[in-house]
MIKE-633878 format. One line per 8 residues: number of its first residue (from 1); their letters; for each residue x, z, y of N, C-alpha, C. Coordinates in nm, 2 decimals. Layout:
BEGIN
NUM> a> X Z Y X Z Y X Z Y | ...
***
This chain:
BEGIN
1> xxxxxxxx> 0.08 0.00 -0.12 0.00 0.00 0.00 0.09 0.00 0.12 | 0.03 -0.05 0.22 0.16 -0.07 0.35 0.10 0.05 0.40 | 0.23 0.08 0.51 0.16 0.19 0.57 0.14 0.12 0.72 | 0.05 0.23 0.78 0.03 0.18 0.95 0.13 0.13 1.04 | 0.07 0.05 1.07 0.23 0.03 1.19 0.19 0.09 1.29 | 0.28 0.16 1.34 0.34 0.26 1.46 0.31 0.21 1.61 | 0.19 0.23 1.64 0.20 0.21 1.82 0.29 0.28 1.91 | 0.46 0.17 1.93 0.52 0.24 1.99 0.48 0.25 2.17
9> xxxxxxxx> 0.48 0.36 2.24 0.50 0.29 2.41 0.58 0.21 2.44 | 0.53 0.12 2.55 0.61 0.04 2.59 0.62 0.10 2.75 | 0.76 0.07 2.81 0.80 0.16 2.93 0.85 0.02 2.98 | 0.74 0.02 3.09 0.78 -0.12 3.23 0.86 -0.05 3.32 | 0.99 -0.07 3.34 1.07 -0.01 3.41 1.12 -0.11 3.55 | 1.09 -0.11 3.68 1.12 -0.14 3.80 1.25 -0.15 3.83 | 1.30 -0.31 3.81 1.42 -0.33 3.84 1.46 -0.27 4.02 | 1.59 -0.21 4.03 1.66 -0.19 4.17 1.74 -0.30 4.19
17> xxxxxxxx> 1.75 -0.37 4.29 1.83 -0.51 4.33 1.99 -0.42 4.28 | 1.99 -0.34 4.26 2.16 -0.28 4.23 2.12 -0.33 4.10 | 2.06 -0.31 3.98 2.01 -0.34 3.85 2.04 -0.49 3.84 | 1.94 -0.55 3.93 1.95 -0.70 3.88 2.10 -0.79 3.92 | 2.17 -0.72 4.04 2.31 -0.78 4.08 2.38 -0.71 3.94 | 2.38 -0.58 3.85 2.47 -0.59 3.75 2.46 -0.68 3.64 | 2.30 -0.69 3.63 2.24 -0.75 3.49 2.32 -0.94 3.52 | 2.30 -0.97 3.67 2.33 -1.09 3.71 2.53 -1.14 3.67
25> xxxxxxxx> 2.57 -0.99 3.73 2.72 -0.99 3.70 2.76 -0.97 3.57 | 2.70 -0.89 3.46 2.72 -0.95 3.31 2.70 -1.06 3.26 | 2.60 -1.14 3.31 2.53 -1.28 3.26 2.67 -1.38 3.28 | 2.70 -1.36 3.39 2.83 -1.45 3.50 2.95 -1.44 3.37 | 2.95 -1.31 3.31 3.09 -1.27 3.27 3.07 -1.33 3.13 | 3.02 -1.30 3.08 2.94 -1.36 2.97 2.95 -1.52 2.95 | 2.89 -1.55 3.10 2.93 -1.71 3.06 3.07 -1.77 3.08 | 3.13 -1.69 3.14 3.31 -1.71 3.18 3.40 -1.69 3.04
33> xxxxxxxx> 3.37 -1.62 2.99 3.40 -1.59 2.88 3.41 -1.70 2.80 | 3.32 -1.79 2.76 3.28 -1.85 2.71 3.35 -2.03 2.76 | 3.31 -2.03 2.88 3.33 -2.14 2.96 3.54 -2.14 2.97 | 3.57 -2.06 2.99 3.72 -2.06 3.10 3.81 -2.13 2.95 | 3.80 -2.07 2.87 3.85 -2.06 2.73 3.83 -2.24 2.67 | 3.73 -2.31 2.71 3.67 -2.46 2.66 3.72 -2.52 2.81 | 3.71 -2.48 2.90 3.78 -2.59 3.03 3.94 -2.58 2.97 | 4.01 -2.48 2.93 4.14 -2.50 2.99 4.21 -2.50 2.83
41> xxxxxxxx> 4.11 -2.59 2.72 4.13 -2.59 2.56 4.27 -2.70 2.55 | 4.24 -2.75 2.63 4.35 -2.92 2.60 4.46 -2.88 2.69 | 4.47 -2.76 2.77 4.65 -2.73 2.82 4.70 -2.62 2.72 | 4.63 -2.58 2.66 4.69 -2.50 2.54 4.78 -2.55 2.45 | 4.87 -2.51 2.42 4.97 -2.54 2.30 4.89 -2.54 2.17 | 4.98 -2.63 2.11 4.88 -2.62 1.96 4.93 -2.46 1.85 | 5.01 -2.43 1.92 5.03 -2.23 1.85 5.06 -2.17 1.93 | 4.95 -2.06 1.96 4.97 -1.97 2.05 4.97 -1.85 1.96
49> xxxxxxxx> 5.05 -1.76 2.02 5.04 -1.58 2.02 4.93 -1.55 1.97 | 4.96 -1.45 1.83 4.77 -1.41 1.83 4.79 -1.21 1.80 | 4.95 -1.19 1.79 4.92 -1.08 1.78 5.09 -1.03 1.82 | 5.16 -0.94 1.84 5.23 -0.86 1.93 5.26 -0.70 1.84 | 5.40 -0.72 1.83 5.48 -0.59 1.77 5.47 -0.46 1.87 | 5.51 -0.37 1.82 5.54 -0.23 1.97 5.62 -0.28 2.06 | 5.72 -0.33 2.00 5.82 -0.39 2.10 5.75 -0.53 2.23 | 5.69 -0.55 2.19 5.60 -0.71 2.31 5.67 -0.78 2.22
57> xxxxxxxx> 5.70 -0.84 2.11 5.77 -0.97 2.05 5.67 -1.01 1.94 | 5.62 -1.14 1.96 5.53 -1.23 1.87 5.56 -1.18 1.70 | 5.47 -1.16 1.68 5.54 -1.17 1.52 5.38 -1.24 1.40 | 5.31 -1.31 1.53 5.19 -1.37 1.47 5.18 -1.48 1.54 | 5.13 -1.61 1.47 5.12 -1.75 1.56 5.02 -1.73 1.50 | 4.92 -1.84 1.58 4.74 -1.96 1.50 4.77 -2.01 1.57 | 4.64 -2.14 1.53 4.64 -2.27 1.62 4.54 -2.22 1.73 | 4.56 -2.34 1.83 4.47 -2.24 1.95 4.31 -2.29 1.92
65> xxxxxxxx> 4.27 -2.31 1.83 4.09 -2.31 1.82 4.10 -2.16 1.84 | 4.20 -2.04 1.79 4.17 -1.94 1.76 4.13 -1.85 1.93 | 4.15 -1.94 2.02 4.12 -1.87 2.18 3.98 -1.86 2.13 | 3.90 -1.95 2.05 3.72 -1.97 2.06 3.65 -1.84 1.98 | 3.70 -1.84 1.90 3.73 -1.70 1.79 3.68 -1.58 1.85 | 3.63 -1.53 1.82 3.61 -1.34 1.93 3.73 -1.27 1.79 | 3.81 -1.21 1.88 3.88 -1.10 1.82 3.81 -0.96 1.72 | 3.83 -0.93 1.59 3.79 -0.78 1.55 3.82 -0.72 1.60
***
């Protein structure tokens, strides 16, 4: 037998123009993110740095699709 589904509240919350300029400034960042990485794909080397000892010295190459990649 199913059980009831749950009438949750719903809470309409009144954006502050401070709210919507951050919500706007994540959106921005979000798409930069995205975009800066695909404009500047063809001045990339074909192996870049993907990872860095204690000391700052490479001790990891990929090819650069791996800029498109999100890091774990």
């Amino acid at each position: 037998m199913m059980a009831k589904k749950q009438l949750k509240p719903k809470i309409a919350l009144d954006l502050t123009l401070t709210d919507r300029l951050l919500e706007a400034l994540a959106a921005l960042f979000a798409i930069l993110v995205v975009a800066v990485p695909i404009a500047y794909y063809g001045e990339l080397p074909e192996r870049i740095p993907r990872h860095f000892d204690i000391a700052g010295q490479v001790d990891s190459h990929g090819p650069k699709h791996f800029v498109l990649i999100v890091n774990r």
